[in-house]
ZAMARGU-4260 file (C-alpha; in steps of 0.2 Angstrom, whole numbers, plus 5000, padded with zeros to 4 digits):
<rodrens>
0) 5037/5027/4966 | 5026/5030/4949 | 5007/5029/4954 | 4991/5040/4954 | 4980/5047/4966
5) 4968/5034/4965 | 4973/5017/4964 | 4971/5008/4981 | 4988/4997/4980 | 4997/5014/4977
10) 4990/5021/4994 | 4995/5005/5003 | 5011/5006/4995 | 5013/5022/5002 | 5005/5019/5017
15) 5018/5006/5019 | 5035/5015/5016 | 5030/5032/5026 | 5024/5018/5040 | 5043/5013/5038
20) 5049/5030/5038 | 5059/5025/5021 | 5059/5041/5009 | 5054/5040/4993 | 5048/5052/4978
25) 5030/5050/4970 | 5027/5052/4952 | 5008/5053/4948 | 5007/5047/4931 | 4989/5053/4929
30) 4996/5074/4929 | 5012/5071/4923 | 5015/5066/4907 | 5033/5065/4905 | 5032/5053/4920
35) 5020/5041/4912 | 5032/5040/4898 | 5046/5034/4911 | 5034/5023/4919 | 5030/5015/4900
40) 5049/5014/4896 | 5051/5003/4913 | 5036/4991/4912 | 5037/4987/4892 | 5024/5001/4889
45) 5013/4996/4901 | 5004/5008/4916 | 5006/4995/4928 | 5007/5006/4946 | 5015/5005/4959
50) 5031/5003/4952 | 5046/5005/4964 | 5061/5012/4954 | 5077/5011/4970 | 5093/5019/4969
55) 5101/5003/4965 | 5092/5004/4947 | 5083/4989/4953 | 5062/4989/4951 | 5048/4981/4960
60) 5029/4980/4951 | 5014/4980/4961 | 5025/4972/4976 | 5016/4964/4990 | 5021/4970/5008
65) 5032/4955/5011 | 5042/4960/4992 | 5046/4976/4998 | 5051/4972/5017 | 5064/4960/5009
70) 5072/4972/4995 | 5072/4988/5010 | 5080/4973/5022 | 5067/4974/5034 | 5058/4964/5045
75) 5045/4957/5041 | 5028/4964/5053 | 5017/4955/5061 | 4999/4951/5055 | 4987/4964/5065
80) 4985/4961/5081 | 4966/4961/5091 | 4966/4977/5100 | 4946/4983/5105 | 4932/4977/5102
85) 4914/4985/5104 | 4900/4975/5103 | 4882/4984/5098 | 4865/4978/5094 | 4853/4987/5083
90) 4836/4983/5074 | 4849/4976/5059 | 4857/4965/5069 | 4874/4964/5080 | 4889/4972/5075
95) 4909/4971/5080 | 4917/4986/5075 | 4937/4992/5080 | 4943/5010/5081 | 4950/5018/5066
100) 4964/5007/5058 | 4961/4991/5068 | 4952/4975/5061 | 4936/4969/5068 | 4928/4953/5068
105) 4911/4947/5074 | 4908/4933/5086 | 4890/4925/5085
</rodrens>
């Protein structure tokens, strides 16, 4: 996978295949040179990250979640479940909150 440190798809794409447990190489094209050149030859010269280079020669660019569960042969996951929910209420206003990695929505 060619990225960089900071670009936000790259972390979800990363996120995603060690979520998968599928192993893959990282090339940061911001510290390495010679790998930016590879990533240019590929994408017609163009830093367009991530870019997904598999063993079959075959590349994905800035695929969606659904895009690389189908080229890996996986299934497809399920949309984030509702897990906790704690309800507070401060000067500000109420707030819904979830633990770390869960998703959170407000009920009025």
């Amino acid at each position: 996978m060619f990225g960089t440190g900071w670009c936000t798809d790259c972390k979800r794409a990363k996120h995603f295949l060690g979520e998968q447990r599928v192993h893959y190489g990282f090339v940061d094209v911001d510290a390495d040179p010679a790998g930016r050149a590879m990533l240019q030859q590929i994408n017609d010269r163009k830093d367009i990250i991530p870019t997904l280079v598999f063993d079959d020669g075959s590349v994905l660019v800035e695929p969606s979640n659904a895009e690389r569960s189908a080229k890996l042969g996986l299934q497809q996951t399920r949309p984030a479940r509702w897990r906790a929910l704690c309800w507070s209420r401060s000067p500000r206003g109420s707030h819904a909150r979830a633990g770390h990695g869960h998703r959170s929505k407000a009920i009025q």
